[in-house]
C-alpha positions in Angstrom: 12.6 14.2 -11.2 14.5 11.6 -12.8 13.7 7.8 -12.3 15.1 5.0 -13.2 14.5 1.5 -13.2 16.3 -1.5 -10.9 15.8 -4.9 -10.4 15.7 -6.4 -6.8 16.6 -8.9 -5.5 13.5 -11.4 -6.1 13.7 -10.3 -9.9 10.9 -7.9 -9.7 11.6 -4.3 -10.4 11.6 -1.2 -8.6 11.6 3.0 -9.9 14.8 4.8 -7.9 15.0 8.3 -7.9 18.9 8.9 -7.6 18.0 13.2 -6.4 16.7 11.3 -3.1 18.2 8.2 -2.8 15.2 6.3 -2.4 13.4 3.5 -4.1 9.4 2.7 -4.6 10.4 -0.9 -2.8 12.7 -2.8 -1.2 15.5 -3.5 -2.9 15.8 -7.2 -1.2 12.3 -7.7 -3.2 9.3 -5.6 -4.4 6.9 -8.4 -4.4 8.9 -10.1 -1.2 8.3 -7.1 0.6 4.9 -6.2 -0.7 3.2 -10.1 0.2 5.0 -10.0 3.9 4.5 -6.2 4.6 0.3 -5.6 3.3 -0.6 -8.9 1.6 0.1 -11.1 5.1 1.0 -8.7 8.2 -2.5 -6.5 6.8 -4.8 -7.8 4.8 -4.6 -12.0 6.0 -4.6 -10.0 9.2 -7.1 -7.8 9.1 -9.8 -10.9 7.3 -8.9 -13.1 10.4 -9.5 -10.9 13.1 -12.6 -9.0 11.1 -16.5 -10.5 12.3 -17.1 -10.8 8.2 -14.8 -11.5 5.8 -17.4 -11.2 3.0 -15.9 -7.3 2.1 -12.8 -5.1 2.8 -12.2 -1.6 2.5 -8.6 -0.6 2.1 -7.2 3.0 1.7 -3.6 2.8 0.3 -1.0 5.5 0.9 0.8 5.9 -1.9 -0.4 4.1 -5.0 2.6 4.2 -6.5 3.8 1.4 -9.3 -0.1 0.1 -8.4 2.1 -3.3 -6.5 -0.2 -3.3 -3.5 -3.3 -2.8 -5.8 -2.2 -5.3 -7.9 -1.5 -8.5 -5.2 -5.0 -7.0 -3.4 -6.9 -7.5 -6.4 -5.1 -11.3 -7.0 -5.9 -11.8 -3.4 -9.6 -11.0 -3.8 -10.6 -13.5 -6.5 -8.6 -16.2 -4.1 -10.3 -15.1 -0.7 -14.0 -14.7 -2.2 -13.8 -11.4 -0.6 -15.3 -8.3 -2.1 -12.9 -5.6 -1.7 -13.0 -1.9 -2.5 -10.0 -0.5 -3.0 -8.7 3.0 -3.1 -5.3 4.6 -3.4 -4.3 7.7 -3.1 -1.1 9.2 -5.4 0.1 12.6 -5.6 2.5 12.2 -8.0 1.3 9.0 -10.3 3.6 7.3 -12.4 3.7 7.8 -16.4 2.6 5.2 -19.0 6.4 5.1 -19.9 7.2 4.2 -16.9 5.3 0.8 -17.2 7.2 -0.2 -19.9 9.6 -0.7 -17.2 7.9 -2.4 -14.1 7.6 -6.9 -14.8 5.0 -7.0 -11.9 2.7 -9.0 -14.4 5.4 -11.2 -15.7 6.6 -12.0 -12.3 3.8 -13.7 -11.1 2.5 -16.9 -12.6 4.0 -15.7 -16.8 2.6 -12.6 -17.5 -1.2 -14.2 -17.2 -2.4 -11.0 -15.5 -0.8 -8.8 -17.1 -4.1 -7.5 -18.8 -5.3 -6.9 -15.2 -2.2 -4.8 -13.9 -2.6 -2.8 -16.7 -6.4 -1.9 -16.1 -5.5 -0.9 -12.7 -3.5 1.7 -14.6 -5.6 2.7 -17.1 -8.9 3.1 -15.5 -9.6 7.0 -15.0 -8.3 8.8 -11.5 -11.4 9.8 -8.9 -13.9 7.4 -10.4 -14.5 3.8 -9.3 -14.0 1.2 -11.4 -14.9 -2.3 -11.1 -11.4 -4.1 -12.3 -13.4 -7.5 -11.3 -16.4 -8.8 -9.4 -14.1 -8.8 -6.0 -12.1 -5.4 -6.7 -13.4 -2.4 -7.2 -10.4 0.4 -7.7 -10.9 4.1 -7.4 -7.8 6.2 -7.8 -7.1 9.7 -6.2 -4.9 12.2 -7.1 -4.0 14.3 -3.9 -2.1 15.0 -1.1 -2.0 12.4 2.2 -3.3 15.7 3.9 -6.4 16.1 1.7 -8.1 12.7 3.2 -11.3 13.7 4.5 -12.5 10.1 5.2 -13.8 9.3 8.3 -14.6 5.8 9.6 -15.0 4.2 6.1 -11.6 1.8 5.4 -10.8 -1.7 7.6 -7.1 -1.5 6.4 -4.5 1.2 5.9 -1.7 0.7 3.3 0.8 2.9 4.8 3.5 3.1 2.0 4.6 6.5 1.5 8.3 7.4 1.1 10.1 6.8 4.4 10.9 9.2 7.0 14.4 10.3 6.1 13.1 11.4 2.5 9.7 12.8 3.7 9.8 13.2 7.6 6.2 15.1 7.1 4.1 12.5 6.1 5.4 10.3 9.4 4.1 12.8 11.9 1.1 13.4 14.3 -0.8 15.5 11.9 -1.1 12.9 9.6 -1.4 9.5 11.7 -4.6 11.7 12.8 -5.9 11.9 9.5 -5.4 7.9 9.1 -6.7 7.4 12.7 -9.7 9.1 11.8 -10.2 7.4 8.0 -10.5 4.2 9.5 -13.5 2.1 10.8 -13.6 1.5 14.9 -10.9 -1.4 15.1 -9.2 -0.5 11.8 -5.5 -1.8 11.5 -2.3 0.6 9.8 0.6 -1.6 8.8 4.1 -0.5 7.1 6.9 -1.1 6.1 8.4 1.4 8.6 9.5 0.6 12.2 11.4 3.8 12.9 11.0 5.3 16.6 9.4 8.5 15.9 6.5 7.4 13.5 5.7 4.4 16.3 5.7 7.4 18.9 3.5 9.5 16.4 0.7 6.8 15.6 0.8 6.2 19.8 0.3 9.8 20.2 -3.4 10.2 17.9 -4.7 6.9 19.8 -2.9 3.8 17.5 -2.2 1.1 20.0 1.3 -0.3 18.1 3.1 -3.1 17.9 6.5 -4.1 16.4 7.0 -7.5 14.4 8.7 -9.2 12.4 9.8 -7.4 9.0 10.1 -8.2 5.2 13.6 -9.2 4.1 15.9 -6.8 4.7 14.3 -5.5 7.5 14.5 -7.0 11.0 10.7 -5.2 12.5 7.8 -3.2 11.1 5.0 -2.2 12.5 1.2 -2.7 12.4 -1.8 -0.7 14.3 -5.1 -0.8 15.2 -7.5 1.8 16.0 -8.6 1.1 19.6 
């Protein structure tokens, strides 16, 4: 599928796929979106409402251009939080495509840009410790292969939207999520459309709209009750 390679509107840089109209990020701001969306509305959230904030396990839903992975593992070294991290990618992006995504030299000059780039070089389905805080382990598989149960505090939920893939938004897989996380787990997204609120209410989520990333007026967040 062809990709190609857009700058948003906070000067960080996004992969659209013109064959579905649809974008990795927001295009009102990949980083923008990515801080307000998982960095604040999931993981701040998740460490203030959590008994110990010592370690975090987050499951990611699409690892994507490794964004989320990236700001996580920046996040960790500023919390003193040990996090493990894992994200899971059907379809991962190519080393060419890197040459194309200014994630690293976005955020403070480029002076992590030898740490975004381990996040995408370390091997898939082995754990890697990118630092003392983040340990990484990359899967390659469907959403609907997730056999984890009870073992993640956070959910990244970051797949394509619902217009583009309407059957990753539905019951069968908000059960799969509900299941992966620990007993008062959270779920937040970019998403606030009707029928994936109704879908994640329907497996047990109890969900709540507020206030979206630029661009977007709501989104949503759950928590396994």
């Amino acid at each position: 599928m062809e990709r190609k390679f857009i700058t948003t509107a906070d000067g960080s840089s996004t992969i659209y796929l013109p064959e579905l109209d649809e974008t990795y990020h927001s295009r009102h701001g990949a980083i923008q979106e990515a801080l307000h969306v998982f960095i604040k509305a999931g993981l701040y959230y998740t460490l203030e409402h959590k008994e110990s904030s010592e370690s975090l396990s987050v499951l990611e839903i699409g690892f994507g251009t490794g964004l989320n992975a990236f700001l996580t593992c920046l996040e960790a070294e500023t919390l003193h939080c040990k996090i493990e991290y894992t994200g899971v990618e059907a379809y991962p992006i190519t080393a060419e495509d890197l040459h194309h995504i200014n994630y690293a030299q976005s955020i403070q000059d480029g002076r992590f840009e030898g740490l975004f780039n381990k996040l995408h070089e370390c091997s898939w389905d082995t754990k890697h410790d990118i630092t003392s805080s983040f340990l990484l382990t990359k899967q390659q598989k469907s959403f609907n292969n997730i056999e984890d149960n009870a073992l993640h505090d956070i959910i990244y939920f970051d797949a394509f939207g619902p217009r583009v893939q309407p059957d990753l938004w539905g019951e069968s897989v908000f059960k799969i999520m509900y299941k992966a996380l620990k007993p008062g787990g959270v779920l937040v997204t970019y998403c606030a459309q009707g029928n994936a609120r109704r879908a994640m209410q329907a497996v047990g989520f109890n969900v709540v709209r507020i206030p979206g990333p630029p661009g977007k007026r709501e989104m949503l967040r759950a928590n396994k009750i």
